[in-house]
C-alpha positions in Angstrom: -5.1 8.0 -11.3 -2.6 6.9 -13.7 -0.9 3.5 -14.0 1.3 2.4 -11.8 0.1 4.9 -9.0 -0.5 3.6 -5.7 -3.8 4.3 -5.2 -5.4 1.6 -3.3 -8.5 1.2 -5.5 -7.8 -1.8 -7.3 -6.5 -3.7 -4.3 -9.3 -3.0 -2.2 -11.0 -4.8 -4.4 -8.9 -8.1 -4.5 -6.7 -7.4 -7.9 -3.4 -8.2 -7.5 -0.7 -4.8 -8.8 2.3 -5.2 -10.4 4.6 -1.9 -9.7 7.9 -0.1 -9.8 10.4 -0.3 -7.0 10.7 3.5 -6.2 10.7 4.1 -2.3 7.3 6.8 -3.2 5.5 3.1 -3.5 6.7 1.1 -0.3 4.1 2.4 2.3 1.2 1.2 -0.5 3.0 -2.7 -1.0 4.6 -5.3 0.5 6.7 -6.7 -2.3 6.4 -10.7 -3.4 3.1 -10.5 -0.7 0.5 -7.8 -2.0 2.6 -7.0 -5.3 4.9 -8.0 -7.9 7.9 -5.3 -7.8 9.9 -4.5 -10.9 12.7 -2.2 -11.6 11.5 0.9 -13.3 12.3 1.8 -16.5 12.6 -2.3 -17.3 10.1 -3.0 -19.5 11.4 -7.0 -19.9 10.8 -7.7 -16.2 7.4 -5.8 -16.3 6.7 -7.9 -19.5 8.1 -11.0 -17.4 5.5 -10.1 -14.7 2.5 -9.6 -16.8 3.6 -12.8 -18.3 3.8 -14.6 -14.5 0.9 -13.4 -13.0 -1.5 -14.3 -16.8 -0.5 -18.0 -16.6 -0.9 -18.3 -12.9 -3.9 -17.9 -11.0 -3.3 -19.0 -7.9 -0.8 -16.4 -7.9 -3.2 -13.8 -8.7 -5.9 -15.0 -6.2 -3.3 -14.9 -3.6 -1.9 -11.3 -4.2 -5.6 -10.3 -4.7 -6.6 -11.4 -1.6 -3.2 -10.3 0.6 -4.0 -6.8 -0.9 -7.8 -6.3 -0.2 -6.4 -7.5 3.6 -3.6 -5.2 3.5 -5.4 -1.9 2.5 -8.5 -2.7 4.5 -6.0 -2.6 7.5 -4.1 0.5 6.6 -6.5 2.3 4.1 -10.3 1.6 5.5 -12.1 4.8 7.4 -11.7 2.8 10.6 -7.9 2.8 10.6 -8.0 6.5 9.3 -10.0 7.2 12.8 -7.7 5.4 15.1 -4.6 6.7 13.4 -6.4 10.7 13.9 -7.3 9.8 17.4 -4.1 8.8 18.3 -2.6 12.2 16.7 -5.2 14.1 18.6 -4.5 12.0 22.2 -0.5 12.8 21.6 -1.5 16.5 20.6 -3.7 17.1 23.3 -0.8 15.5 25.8 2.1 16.6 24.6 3.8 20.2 26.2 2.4 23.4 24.0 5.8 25.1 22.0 6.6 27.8 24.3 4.5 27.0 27.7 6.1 27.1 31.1 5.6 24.3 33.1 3.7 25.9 37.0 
């Protein structure tokens, strides 16, 4: 995946992301809790970022760890199933396009 991309791989893991604010990334971060967001195109504020998150750890470790949380609740194979057999239930319930009711 290229940089930047919102792939959850990284996160899952605990590493903290820093990424751009386009509305293509806001389902994959919570910004200032599971990423830094900077403006794209502005490489001073992703240079002031880089810079923030190297000479704080705590920082880091706390991102990190909000992440891992944060994709394991929307990312794992568990909320994949619940989120398909909810769609199914509502399928499976809902009035077919077309059909009269008797």
């Amino acid at each position: 995946m290229p940089a930047g991309s919102p792939h959850p791989g990284g996160r899952r893991h605990g590493q903290p992301a820093i990424v751009s604010d386009i509305e293509a990334i806001a389902e994959f971060v919570v910004p200032g809790e599971t990423a830094v967001m900077v403006p794209p195109g502005d490489p001073e504020a992703l240079r002031r970022a880089i810079d923030r998150l190297a000479a704080d750890p705590a920082e880091r470790a706390r991102l990190g760890a909000n992440a891992r949380r944060f994709v394991e609740r929307r990312f794992s194979l568990d909320a994949f199933a619940r989120g398909f057999a909810a769609e199914l239930r509502q399928a499976v319930h809902a009035p077919a396009a077309g059909r009269v009711a008797a």
